[in-house]
PyMOL Python script that loads the backbone (N, CA, C, O; Angstrom):
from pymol import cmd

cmd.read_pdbstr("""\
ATOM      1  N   UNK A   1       8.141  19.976  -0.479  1.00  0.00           N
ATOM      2  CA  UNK A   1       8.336  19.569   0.902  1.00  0.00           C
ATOM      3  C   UNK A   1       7.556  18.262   1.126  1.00  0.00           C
ATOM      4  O   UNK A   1       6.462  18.129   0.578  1.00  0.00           O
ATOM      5  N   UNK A   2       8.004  17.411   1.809  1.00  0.00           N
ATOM      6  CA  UNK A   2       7.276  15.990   2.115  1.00  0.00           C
ATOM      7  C   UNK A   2       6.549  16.272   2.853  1.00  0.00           C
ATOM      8  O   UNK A   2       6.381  17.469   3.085  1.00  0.00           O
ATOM      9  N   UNK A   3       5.766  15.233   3.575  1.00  0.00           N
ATOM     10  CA  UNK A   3       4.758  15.152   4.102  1.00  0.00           C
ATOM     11  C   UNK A   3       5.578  15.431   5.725  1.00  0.00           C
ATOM     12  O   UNK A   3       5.264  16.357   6.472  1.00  0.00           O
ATOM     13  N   UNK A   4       6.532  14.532   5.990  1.00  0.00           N
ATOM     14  CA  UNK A   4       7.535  14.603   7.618  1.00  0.00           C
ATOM     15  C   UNK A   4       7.529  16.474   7.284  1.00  0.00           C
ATOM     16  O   UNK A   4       6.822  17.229   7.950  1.00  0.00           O
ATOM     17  N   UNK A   5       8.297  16.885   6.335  1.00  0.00           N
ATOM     18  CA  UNK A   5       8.727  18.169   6.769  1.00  0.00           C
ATOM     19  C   UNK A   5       7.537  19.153   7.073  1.00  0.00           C
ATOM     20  O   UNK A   5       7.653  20.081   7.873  1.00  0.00           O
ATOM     21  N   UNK A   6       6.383  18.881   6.373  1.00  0.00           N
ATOM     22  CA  UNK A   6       5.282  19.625   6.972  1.00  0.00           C
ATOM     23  C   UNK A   6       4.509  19.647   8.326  1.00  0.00           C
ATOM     24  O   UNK A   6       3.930  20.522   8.969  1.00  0.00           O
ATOM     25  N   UNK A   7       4.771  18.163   8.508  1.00  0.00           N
ATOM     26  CA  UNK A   7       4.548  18.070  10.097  1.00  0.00           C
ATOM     27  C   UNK A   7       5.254  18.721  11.019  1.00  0.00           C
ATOM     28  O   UNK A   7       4.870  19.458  11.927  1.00  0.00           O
ATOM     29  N   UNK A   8       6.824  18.224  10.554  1.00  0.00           N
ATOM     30  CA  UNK A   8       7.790  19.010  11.685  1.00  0.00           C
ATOM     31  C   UNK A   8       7.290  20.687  11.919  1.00  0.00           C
ATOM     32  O   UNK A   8       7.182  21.324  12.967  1.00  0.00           O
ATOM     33  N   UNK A   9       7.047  21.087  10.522  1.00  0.00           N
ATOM     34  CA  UNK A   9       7.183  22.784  10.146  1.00  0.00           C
ATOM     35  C   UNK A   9       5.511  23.542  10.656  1.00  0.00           C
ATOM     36  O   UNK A   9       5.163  24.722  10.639  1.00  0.00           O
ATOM     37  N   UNK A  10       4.786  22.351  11.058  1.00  0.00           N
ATOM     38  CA  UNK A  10       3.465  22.594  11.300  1.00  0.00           C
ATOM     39  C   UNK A  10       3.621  22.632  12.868  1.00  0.00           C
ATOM     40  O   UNK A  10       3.360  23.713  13.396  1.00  0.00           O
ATOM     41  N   UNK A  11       4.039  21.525  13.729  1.00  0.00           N
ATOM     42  CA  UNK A  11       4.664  21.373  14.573  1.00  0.00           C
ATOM     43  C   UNK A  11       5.510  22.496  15.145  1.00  0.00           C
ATOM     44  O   UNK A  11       4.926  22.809  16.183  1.00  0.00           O
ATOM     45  N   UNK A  12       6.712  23.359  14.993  1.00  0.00           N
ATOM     46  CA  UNK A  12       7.008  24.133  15.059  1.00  0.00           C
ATOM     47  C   UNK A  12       6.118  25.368  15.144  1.00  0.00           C
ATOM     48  O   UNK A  12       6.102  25.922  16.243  1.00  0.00           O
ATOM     49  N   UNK A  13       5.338  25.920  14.120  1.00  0.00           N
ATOM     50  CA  UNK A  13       4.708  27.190  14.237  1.00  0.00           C
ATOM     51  C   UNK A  13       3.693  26.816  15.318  1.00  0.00           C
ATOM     52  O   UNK A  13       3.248  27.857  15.801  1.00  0.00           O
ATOM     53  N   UNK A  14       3.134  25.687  15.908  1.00  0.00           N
ATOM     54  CA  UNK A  14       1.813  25.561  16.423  1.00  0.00           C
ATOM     55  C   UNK A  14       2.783  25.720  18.136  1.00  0.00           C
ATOM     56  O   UNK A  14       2.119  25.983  19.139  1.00  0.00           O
ATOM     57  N   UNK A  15       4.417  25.514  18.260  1.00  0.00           N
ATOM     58  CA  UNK A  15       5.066  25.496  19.680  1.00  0.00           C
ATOM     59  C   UNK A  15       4.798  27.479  19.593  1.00  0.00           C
ATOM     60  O   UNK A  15       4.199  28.209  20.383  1.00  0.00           O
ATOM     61  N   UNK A  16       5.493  27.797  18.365  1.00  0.00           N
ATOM     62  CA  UNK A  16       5.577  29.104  18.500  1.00  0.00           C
ATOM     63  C   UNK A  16       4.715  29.546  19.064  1.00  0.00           C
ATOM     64  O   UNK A  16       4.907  30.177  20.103  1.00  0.00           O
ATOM     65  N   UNK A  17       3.320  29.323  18.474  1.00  0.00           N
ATOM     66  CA  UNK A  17       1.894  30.545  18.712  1.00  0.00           C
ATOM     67  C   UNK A  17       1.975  30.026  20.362  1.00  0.00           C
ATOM     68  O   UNK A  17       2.023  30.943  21.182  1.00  0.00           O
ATOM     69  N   UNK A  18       1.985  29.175  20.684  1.00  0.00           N
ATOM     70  CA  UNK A  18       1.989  28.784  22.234  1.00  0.00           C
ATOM     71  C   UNK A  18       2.989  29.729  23.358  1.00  0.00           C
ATOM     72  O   UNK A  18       2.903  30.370  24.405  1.00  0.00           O
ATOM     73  N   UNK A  19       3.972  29.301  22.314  1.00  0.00           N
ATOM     74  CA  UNK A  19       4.786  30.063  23.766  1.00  0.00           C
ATOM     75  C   UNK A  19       4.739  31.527  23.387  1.00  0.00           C
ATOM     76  O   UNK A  19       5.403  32.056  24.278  1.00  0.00           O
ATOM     77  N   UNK A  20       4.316  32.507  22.544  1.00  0.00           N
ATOM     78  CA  UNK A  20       4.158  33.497  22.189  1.00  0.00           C
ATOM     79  C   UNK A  20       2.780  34.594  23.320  1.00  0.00           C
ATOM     80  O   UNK A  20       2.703  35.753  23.728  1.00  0.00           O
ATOM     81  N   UNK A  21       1.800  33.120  23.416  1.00  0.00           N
ATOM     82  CA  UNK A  21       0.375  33.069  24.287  1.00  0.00           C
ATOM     83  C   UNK A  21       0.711  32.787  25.420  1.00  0.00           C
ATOM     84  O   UNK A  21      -0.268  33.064  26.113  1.00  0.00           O
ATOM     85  N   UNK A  22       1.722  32.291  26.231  1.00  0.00           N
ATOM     86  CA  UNK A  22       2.063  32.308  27.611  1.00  0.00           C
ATOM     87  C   UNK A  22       2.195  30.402  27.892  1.00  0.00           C
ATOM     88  O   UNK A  22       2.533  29.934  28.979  1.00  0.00           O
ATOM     89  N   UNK A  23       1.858  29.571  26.700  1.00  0.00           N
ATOM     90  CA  UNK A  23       1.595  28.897  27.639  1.00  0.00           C
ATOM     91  C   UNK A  23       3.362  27.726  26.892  1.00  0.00           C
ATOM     92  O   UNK A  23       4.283  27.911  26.097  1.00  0.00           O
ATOM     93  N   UNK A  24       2.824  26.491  27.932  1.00  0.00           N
ATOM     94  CA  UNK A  24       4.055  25.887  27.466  1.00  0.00           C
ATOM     95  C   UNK A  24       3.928  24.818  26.423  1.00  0.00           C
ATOM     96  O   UNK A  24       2.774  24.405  26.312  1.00  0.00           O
ATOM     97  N   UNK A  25       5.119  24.065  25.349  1.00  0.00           N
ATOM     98  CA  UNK A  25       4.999  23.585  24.255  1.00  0.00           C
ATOM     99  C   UNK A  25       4.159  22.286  24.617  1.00  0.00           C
ATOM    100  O   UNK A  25       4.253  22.182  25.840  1.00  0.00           O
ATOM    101  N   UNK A  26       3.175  20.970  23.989  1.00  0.00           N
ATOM    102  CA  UNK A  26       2.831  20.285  23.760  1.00  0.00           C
ATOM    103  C   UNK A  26       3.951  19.462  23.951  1.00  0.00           C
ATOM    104  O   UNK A  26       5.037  19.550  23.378  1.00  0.00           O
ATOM    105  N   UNK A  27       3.416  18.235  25.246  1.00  0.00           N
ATOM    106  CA  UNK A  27       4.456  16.971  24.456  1.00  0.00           C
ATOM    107  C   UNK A  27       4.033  16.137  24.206  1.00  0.00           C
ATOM    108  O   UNK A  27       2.874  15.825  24.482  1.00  0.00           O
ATOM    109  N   UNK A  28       5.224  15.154  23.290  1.00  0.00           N
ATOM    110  CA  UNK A  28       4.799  14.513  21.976  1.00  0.00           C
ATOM    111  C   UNK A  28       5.464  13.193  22.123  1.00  0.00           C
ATOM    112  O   UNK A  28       6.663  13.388  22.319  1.00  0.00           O
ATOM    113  N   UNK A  29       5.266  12.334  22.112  1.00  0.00           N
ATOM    114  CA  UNK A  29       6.017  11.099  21.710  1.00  0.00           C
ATOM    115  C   UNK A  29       7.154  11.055  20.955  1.00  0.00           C
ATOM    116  O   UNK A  29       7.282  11.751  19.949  1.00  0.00           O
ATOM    117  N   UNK A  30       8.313  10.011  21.499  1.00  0.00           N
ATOM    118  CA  UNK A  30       9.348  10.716  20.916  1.00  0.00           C
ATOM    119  C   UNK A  30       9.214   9.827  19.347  1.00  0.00           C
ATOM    120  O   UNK A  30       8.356   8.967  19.149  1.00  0.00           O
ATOM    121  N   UNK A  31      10.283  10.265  18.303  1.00  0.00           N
ATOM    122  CA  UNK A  31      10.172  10.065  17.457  1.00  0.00           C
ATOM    123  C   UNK A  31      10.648   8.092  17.607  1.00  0.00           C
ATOM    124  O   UNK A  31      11.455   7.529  18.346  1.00  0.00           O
ATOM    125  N   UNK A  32       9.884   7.650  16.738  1.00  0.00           N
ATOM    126  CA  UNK A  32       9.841   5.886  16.542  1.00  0.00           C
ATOM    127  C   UNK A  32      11.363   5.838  15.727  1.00  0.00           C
ATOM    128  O   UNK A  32      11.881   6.738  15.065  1.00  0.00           O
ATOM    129  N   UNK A  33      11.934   4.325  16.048  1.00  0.00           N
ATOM    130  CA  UNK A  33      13.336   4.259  15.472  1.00  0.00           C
ATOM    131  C   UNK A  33      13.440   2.603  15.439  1.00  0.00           C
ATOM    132  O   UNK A  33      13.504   1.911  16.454  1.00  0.00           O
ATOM    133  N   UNK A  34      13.446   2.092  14.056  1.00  0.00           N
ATOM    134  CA  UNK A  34      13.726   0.210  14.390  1.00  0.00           C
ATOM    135  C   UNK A  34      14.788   0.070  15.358  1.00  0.00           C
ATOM    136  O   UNK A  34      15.596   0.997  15.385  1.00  0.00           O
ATOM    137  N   UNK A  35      14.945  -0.809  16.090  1.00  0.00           N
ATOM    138  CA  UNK A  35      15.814  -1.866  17.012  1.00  0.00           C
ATOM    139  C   UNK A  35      17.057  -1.871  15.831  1.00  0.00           C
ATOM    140  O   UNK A  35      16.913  -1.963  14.612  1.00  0.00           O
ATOM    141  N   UNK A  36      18.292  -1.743  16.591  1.00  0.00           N
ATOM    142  CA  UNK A  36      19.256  -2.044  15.973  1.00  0.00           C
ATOM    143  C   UNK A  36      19.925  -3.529  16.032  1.00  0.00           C
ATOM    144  O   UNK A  36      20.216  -3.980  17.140  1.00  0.00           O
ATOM    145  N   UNK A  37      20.107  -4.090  15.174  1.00  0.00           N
ATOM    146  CA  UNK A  37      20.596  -5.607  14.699  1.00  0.00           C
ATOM    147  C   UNK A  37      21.249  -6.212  16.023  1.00  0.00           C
ATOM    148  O   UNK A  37      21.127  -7.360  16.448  1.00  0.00           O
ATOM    149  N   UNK A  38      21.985  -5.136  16.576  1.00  0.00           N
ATOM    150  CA  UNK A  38      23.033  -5.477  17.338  1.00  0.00           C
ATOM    151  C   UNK A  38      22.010  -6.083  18.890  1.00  0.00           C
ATOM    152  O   UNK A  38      22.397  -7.017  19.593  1.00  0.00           O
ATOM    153  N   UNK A  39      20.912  -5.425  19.104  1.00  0.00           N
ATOM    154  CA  UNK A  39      20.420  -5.587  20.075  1.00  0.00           C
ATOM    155  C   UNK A  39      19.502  -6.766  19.830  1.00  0.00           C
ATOM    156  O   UNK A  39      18.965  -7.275  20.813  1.00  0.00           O
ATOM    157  N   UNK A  40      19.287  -7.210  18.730  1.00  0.00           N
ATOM    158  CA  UNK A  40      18.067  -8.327  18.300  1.00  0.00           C
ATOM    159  C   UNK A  40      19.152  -9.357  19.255  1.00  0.00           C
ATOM    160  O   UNK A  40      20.350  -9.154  19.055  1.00  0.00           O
ATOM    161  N   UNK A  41      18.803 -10.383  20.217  1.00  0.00           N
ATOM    162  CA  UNK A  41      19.358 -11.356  20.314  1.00  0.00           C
ATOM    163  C   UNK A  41      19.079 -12.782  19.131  1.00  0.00           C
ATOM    164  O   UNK A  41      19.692 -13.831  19.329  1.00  0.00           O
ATOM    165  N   UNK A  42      18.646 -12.721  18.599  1.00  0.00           N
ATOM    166  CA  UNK A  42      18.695 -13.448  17.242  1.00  0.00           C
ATOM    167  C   UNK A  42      18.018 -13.081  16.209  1.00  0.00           C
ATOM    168  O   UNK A  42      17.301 -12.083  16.136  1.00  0.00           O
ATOM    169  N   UNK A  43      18.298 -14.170  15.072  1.00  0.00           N
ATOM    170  CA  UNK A  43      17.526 -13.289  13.801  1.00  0.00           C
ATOM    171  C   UNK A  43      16.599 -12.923  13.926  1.00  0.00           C
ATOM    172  O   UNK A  43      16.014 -13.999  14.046  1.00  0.00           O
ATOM    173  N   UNK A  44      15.741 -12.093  14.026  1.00  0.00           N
ATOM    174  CA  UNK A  44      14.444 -11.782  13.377  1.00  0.00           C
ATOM    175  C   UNK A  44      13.548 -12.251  12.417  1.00  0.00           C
ATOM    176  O   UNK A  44      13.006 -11.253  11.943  1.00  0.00           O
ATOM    177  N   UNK A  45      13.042 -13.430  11.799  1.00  0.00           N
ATOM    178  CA  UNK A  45      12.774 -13.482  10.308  1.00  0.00           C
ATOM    179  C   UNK A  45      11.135 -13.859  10.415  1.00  0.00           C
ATOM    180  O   UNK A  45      11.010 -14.922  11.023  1.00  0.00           O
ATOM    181  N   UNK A  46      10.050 -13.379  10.064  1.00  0.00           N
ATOM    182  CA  UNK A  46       8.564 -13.834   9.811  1.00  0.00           C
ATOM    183  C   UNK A  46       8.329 -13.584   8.671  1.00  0.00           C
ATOM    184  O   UNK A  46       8.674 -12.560   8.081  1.00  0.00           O
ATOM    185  N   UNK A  47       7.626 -14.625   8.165  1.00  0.00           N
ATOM    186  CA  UNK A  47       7.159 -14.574   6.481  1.00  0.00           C
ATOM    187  C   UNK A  47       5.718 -15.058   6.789  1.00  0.00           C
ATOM    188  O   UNK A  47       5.145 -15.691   7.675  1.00  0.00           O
ATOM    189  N   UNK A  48       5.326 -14.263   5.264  1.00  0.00           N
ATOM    190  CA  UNK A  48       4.047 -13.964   5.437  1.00  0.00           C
ATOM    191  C   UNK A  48       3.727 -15.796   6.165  1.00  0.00           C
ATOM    192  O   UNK A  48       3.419 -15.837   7.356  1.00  0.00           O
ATOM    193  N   UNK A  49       3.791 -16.661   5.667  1.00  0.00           N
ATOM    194  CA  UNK A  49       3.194 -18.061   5.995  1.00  0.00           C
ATOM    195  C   UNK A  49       2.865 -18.584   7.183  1.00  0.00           C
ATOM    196  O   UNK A  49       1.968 -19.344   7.549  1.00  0.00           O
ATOM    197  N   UNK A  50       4.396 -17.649   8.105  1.00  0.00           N
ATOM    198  CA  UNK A  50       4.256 -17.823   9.332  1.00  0.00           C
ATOM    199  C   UNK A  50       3.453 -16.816   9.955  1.00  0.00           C
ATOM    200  O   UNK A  50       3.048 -17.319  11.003  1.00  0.00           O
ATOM    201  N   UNK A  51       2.998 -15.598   9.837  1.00  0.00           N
ATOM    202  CA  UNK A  51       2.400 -15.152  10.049  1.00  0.00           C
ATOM    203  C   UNK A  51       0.621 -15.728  10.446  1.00  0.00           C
ATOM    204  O   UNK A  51      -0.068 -16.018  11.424  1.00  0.00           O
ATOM    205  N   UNK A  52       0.531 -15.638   9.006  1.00  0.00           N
ATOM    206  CA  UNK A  52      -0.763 -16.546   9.014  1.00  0.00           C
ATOM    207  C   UNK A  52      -0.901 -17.613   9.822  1.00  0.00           C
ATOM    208  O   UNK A  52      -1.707 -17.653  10.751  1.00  0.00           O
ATOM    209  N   UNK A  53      -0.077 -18.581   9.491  1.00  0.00           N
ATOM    210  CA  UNK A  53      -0.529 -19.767  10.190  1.00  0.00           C
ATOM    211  C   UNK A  53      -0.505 -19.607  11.811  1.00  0.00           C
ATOM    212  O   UNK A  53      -0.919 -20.509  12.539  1.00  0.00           O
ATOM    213  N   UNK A  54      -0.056 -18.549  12.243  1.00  0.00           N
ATOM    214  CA  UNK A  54       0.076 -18.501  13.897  1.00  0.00           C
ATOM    215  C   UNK A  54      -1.204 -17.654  14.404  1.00  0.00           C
ATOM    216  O   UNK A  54      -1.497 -17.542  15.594  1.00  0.00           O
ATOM    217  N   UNK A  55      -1.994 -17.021  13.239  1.00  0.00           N
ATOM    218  CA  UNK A  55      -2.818 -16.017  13.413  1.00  0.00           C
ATOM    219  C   UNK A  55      -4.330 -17.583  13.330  1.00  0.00           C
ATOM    220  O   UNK A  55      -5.387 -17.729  13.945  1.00  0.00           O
ATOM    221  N   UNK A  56      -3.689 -18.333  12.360  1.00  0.00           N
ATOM    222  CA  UNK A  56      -4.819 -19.111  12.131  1.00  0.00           C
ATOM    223  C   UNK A  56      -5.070 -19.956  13.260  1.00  0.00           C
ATOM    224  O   UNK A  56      -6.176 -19.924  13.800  1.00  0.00           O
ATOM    225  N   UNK A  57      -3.884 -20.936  13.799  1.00  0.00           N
ATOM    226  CA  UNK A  57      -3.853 -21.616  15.520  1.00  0.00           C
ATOM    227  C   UNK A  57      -4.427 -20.903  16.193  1.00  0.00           C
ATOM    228  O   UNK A  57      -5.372 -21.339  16.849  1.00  0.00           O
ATOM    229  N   UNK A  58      -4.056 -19.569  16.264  1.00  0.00           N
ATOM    230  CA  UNK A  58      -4.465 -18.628  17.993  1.00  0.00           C
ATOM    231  C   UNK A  58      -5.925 -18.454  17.543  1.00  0.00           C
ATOM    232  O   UNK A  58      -6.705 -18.570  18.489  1.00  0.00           O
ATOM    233  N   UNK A  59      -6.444 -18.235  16.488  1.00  0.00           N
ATOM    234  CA  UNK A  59      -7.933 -18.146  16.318  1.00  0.00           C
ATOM    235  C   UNK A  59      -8.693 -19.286  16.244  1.00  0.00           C
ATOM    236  O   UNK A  59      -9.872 -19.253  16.596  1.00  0.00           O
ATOM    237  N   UNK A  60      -8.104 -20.435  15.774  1.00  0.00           N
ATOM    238  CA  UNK A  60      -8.805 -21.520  16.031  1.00  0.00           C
ATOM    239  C   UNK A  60      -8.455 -22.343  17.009  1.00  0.00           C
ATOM    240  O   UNK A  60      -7.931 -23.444  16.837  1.00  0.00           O
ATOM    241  N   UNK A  61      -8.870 -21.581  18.609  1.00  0.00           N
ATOM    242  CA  UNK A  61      -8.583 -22.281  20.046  1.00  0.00           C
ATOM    243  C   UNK A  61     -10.029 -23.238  20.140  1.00  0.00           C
ATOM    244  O   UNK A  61     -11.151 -22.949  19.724  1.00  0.00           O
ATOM    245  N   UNK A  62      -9.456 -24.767  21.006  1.00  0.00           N
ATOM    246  CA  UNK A  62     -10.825 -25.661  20.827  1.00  0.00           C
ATOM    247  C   UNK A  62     -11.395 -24.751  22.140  1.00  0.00           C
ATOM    248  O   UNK A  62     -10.792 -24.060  22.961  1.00  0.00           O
ATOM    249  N   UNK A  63     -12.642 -25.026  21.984  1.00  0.00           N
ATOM    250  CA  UNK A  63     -13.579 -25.068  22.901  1.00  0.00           C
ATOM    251  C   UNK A  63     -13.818 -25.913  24.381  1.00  0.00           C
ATOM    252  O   UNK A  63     -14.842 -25.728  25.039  1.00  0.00           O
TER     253      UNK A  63
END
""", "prot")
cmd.dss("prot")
cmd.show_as("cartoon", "prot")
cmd.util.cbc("prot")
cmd.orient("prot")
């Protein structure tokens, strides 16, 4: 079993013992999902270079 299915399956028994005890299930954040292509209004593309170098400008603001 992976690591997701143990969560889910951990997840599950921990709703059970709850609602078994009176009380009601835990909520949870819903599950995370990338943006679909269709909704990006344009490409998407960062490479590492650009990364950096925008990390390096915003940290080196003058005084």
């Amino acid at each position: 079993m992976t690591l997701v299915g143990k969560v889910a399956a951990a997840i599950a028994a921990d709703d059970r013992k709850r609602k078994e005890n009176g009380g009601e299930p835990l909520r949870r954040k819903p599950t995370l999902v990338p943006i679909p292509q269709a909704e990006l209004p344009w490409q998407l593309e960062a490479t590492l270079r650009n990364v950096l170098r925008t990390l390096a400008r915003a940290t080196a603001v003058p005084a």
